[in-house]
DRENTORKOL-3810 file (N, C-alpha, C; in nm, 4 decimals):
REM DRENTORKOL-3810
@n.u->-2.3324; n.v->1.9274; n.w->0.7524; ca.u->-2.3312; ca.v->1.8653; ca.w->0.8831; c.u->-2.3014; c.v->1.7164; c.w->0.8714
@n.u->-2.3538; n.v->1.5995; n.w->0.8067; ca.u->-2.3461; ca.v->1.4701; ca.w->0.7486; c.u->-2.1926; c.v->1.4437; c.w->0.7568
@n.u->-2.1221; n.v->1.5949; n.w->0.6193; ca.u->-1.9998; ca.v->1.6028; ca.w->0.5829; c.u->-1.8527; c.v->1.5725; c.w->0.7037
@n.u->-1.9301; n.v->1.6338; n.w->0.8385; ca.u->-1.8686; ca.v->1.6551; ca.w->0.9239; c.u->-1.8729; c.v->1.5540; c.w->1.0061
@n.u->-1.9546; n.v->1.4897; n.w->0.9866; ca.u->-1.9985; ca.v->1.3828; ca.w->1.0749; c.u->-1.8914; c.v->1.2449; c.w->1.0116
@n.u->-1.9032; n.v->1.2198; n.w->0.9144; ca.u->-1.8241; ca.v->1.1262; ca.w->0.7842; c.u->-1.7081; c.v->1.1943; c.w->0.8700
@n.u->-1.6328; n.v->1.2836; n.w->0.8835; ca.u->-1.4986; ca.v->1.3488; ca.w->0.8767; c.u->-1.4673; c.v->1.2675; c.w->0.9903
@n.u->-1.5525; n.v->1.3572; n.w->1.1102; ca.u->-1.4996; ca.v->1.2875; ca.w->1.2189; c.u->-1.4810; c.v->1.1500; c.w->1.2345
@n.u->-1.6233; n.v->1.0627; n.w->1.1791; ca.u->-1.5950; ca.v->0.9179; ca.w->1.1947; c.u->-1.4436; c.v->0.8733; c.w->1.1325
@n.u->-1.4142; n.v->0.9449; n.w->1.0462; ca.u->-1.2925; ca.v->0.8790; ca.w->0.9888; c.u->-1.1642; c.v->0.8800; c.w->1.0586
@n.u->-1.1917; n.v->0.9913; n.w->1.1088; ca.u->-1.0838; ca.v->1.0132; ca.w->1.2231; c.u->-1.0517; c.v->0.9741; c.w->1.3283
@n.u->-1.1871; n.v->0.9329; n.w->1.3696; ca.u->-1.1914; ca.v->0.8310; ca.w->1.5043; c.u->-1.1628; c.v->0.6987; c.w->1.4943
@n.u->-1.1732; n.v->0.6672; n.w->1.3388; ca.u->-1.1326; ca.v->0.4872; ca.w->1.2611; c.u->-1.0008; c.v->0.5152; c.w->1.2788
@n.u->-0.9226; n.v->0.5856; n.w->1.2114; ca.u->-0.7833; ca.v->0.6128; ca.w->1.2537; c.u->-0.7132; c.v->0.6380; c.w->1.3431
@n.u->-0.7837; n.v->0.7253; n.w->1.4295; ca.u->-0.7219; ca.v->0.6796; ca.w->1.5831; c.u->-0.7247; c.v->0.5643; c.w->1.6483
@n.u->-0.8559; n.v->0.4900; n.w->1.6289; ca.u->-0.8470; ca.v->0.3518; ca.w->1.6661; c.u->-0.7727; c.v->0.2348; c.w->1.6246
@n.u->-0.7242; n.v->0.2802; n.w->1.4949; ca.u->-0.6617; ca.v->0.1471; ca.w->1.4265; c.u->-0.5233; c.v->0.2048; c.w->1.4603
@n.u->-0.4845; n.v->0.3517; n.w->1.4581; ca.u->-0.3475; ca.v->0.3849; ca.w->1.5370; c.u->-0.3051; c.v->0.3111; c.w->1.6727
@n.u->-0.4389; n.v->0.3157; n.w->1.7579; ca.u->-0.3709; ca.v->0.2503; ca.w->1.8454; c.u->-0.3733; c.v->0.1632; c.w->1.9304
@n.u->-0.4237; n.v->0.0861; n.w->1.8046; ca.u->-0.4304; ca.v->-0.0696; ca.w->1.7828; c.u->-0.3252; c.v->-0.1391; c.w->1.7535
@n.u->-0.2691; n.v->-0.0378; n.w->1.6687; ca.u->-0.1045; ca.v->-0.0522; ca.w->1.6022; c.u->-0.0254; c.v->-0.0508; c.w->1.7360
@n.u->-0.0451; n.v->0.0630; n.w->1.7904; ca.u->0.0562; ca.v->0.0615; ca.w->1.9237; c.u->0.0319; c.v->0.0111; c.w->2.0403
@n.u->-0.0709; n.v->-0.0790; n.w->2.0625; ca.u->-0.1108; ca.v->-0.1955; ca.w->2.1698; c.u->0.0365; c.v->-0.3489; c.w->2.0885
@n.u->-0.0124; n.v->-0.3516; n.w->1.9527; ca.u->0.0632; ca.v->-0.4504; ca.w->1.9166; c.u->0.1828; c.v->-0.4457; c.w->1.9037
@n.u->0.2531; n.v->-0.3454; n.w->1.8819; ca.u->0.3541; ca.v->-0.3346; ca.w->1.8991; c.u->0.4235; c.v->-0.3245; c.w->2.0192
@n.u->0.3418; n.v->-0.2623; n.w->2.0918; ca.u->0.3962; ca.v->-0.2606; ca.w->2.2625; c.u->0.4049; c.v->-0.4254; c.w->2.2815
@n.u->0.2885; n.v->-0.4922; n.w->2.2705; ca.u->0.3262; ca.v->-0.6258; ca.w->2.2844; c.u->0.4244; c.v->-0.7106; c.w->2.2670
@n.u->0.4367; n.v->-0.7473; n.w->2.0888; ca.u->0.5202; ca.v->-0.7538; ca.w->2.0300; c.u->0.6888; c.v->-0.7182; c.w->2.0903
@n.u->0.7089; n.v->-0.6057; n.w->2.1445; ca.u->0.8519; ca.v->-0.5676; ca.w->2.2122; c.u->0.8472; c.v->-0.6453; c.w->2.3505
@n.u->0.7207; n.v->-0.6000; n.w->2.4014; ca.u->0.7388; ca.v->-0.7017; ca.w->2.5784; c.u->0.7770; c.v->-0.8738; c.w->2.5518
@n.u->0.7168; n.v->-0.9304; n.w->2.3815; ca.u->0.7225; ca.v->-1.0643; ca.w->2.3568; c.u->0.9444; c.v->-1.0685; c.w->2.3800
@n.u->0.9287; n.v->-1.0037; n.w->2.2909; ca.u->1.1134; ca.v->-0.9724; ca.w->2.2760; c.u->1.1872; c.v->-0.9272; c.w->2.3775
@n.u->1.1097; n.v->-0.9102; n.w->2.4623; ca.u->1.2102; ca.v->-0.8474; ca.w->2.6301; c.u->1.2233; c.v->-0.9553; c.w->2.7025
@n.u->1.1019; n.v->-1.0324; n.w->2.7110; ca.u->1.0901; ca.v->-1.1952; ca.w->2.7800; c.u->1.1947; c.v->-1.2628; c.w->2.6992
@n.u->1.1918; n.v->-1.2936; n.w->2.5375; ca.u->1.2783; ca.v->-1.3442; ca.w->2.4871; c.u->1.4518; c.v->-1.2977; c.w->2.4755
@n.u->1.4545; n.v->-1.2068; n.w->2.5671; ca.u->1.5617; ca.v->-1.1516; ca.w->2.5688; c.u->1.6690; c.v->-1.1385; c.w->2.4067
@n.u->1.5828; n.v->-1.0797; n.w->2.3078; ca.u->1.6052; ca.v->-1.0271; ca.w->2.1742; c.u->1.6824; c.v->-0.8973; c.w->2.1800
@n.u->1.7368; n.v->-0.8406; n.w->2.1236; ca.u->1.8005; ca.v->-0.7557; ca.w->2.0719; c.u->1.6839; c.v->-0.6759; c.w->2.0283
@n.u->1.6824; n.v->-0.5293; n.w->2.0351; ca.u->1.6289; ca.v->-0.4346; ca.w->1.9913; c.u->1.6385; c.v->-0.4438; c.w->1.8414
@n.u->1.7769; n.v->-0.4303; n.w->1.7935; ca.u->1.8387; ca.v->-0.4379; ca.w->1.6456; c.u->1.8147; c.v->-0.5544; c.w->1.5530
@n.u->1.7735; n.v->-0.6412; n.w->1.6222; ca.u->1.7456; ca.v->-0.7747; ca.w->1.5711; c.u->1.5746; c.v->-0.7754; c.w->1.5172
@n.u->1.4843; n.v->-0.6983; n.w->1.5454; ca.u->1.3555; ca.v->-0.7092; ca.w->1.5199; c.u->1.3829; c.v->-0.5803; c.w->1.4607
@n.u->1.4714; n.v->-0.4949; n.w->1.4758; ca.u->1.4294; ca.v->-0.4068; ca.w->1.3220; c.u->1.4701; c.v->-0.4170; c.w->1.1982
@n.u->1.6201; n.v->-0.5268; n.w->1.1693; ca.u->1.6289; ca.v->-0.5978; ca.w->1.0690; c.u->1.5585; c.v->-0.6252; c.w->0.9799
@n.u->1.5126; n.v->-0.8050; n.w->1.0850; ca.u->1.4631; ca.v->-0.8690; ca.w->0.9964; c.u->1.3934; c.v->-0.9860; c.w->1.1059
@n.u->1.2609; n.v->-1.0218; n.w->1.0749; ca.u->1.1908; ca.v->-1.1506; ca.w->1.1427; c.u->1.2509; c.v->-1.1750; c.w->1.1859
@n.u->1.2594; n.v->-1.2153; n.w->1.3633; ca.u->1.2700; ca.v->-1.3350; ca.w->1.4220; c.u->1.1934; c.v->-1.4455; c.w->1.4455
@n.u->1.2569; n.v->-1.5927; n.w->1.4301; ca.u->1.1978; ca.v->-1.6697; ca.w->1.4280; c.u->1.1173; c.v->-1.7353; c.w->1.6452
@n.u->1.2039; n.v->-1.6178; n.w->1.6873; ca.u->1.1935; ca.v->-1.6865; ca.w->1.8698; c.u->1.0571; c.v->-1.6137; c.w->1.8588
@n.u->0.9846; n.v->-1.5344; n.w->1.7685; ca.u->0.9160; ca.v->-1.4070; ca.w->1.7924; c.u->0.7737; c.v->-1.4747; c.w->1.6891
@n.u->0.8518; n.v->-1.4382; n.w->1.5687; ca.u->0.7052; ca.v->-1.4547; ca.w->1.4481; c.u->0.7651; c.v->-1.5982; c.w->1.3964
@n.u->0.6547; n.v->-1.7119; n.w->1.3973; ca.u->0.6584; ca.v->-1.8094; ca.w->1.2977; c.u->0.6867; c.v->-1.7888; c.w->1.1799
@n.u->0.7465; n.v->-1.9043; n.w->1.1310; ca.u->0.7835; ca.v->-1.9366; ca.w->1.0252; c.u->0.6847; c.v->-1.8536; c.w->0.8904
@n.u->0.5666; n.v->-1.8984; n.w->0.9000; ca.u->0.4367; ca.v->-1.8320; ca.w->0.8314; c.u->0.4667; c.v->-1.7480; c.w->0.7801
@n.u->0.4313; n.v->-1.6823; n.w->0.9402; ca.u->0.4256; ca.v->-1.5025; ca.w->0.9476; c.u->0.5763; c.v->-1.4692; c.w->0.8894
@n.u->0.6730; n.v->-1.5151; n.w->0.9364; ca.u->0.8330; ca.v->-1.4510; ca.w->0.8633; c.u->0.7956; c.v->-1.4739; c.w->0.7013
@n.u->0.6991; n.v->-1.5430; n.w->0.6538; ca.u->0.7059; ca.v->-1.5596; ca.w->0.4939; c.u->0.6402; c.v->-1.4180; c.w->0.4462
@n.u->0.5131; n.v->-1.4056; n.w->0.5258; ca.u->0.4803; ca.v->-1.2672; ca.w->0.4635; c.u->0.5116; c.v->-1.1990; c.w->0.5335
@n.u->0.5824; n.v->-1.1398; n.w->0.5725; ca.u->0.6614; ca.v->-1.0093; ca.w->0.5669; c.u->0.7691; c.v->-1.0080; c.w->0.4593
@n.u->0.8205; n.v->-1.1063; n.w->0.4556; ca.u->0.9038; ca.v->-1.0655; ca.w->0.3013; c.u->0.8772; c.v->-1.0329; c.w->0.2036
@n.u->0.8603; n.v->-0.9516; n.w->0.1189; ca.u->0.8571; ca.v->-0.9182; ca.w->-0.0136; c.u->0.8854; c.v->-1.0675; c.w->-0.1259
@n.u->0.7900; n.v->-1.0353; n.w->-0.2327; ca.u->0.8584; ca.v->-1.1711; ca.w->-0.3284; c.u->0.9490; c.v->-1.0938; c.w->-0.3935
@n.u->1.0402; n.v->-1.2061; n.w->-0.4180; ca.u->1.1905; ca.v->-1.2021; ca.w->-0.5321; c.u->1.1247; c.v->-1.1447; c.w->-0.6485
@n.u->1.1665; n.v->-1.0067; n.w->-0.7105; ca.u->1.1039; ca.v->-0.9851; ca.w->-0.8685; c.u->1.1537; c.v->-1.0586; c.w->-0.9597
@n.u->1.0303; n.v->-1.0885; n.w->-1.0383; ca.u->1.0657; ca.v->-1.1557; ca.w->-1.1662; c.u->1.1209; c.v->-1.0858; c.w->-1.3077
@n.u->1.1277; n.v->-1.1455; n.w->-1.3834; ca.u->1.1394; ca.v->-1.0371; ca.w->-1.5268; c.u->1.0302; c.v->-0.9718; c.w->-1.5696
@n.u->1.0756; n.v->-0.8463; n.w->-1.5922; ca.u->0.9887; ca.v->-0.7089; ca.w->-1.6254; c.u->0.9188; c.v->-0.7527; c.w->-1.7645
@n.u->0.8115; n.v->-0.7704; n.w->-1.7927; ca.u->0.7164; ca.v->-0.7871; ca.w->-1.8970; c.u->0.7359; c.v->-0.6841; c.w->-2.0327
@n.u->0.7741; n.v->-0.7602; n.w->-2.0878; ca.u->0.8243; ca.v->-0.6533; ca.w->-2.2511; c.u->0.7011; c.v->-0.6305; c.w->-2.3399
@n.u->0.6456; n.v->-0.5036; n.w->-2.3354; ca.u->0.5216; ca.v->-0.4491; ca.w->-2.3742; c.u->0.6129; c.v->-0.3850; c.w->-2.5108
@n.u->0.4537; n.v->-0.4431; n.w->-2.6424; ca.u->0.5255; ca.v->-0.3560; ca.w->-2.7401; c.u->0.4643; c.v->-0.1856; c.w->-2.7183
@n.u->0.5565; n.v->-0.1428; n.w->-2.7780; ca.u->0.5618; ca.v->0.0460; ca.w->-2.7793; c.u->0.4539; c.v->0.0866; c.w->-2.8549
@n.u->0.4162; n.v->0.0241; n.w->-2.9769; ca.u->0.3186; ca.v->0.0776; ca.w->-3.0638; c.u->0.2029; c.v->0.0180; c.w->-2.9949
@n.u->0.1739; n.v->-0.1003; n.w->-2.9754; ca.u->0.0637; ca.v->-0.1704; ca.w->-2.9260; c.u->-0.0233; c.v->-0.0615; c.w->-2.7998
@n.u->0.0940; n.v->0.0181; n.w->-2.7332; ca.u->0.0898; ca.v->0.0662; ca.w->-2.5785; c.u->0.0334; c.v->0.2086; c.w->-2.6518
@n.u->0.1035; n.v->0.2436; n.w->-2.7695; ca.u->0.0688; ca.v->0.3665; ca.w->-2.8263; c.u->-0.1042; c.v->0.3871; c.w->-2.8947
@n.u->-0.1598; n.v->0.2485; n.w->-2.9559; ca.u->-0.2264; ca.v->0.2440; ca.w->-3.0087; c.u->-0.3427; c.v->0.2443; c.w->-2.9292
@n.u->-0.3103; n.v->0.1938; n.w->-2.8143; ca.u->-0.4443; ca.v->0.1673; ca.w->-2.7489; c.u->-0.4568; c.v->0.3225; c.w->-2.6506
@n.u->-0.3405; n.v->0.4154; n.w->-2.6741; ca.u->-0.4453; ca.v->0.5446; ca.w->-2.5976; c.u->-0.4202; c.v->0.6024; c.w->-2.6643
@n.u->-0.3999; n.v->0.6349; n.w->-2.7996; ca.u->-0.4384; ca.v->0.7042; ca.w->-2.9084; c.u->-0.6161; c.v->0.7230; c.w->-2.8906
@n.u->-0.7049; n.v->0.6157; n.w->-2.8820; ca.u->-0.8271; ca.v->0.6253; ca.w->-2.8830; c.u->-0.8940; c.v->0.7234; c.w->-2.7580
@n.u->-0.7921; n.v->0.7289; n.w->-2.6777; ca.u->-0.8697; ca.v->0.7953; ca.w->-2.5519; c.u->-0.7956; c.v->0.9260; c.w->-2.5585
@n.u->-0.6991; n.v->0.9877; n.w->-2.6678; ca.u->-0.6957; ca.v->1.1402; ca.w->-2.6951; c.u->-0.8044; c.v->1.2124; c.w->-2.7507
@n.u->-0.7944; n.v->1.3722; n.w->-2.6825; ca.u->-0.9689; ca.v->1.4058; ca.w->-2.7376; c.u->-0.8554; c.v->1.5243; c.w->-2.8359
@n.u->-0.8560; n.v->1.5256; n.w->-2.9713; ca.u->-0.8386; ca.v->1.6361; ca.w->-3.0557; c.u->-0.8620; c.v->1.7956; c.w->-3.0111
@n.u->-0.7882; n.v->1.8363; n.w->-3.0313; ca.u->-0.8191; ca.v->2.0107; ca.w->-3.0421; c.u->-0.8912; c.v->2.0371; c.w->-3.1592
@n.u->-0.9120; n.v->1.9703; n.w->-3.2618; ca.u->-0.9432; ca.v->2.0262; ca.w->-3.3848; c.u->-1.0807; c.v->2.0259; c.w->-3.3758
@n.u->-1.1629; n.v->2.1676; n.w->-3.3789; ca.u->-1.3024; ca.v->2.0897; ca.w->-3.4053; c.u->-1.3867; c.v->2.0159; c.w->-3.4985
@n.u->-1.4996; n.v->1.9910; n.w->-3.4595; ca.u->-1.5456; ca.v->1.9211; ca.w->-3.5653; c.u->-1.6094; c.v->2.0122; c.w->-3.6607
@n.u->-1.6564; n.v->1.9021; n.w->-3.8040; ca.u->-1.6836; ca.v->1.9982; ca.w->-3.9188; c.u->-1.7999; c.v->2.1020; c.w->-3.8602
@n.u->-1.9259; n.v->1.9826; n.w->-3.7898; ca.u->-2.0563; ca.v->2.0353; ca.w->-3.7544; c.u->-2.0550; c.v->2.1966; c.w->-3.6651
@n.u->-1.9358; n.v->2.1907; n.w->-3.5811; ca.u->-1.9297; ca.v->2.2950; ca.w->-3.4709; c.u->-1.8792; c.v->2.4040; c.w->-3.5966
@n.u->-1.7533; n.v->2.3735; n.w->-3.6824; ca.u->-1.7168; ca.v->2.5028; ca.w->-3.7326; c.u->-1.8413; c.v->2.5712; c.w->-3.8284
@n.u->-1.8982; n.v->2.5181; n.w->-3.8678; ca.u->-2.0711; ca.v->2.5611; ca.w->-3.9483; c.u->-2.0905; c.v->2.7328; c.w->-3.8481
@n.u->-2.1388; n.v->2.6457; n.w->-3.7729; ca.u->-2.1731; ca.v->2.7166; ca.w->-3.6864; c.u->-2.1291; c.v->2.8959; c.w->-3.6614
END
């Protein structure tokens, strides 16, 4: 019963933050209808008549940098320790 209770709450967090999403976005488009924007233009990319400067920074993604050159053995060595053997041990084969 608890289980069910957890379930639902979660579901009701998600409906709420769903449409929370779609209050802001409804907004967001009425901001761009006043500004007489282009539909195509806010699914691009930021406008600046719309989202500040700021806000246009994070929404961009950062530029990737260079991919980090990991050695192979180093990468090998360290989960070597966290393989569990098939072989048993001496104590079990006694047995």
């Amino acid at each position: 019963m608890l289980w069910r209770k957890l379930e639902r709450s979660k579901r009701e967090q998600s409906i709420k933050r769903l449409i929370a999403m779609r209050a802001e976005a409804d907004r967001l488009l009425e901001e761009a209808r006043a500004a007489q924007i282009p539909l195509s233009d806010l699914l691009t990319e930021p406008n600046e008549a719309i989202w500040p400067q700021s806000e246009a920074a994070e929404t961009q993604e950062p530029e990737p940098g260079p991919e980090p050159q990991a050695d192979a053995a180093a990468i090998e060595a360290y989960f070597q320790q966290f393989l569990v053997s098939n072989e048993p041990e001496a104590e079990y084969e006694e047995r």
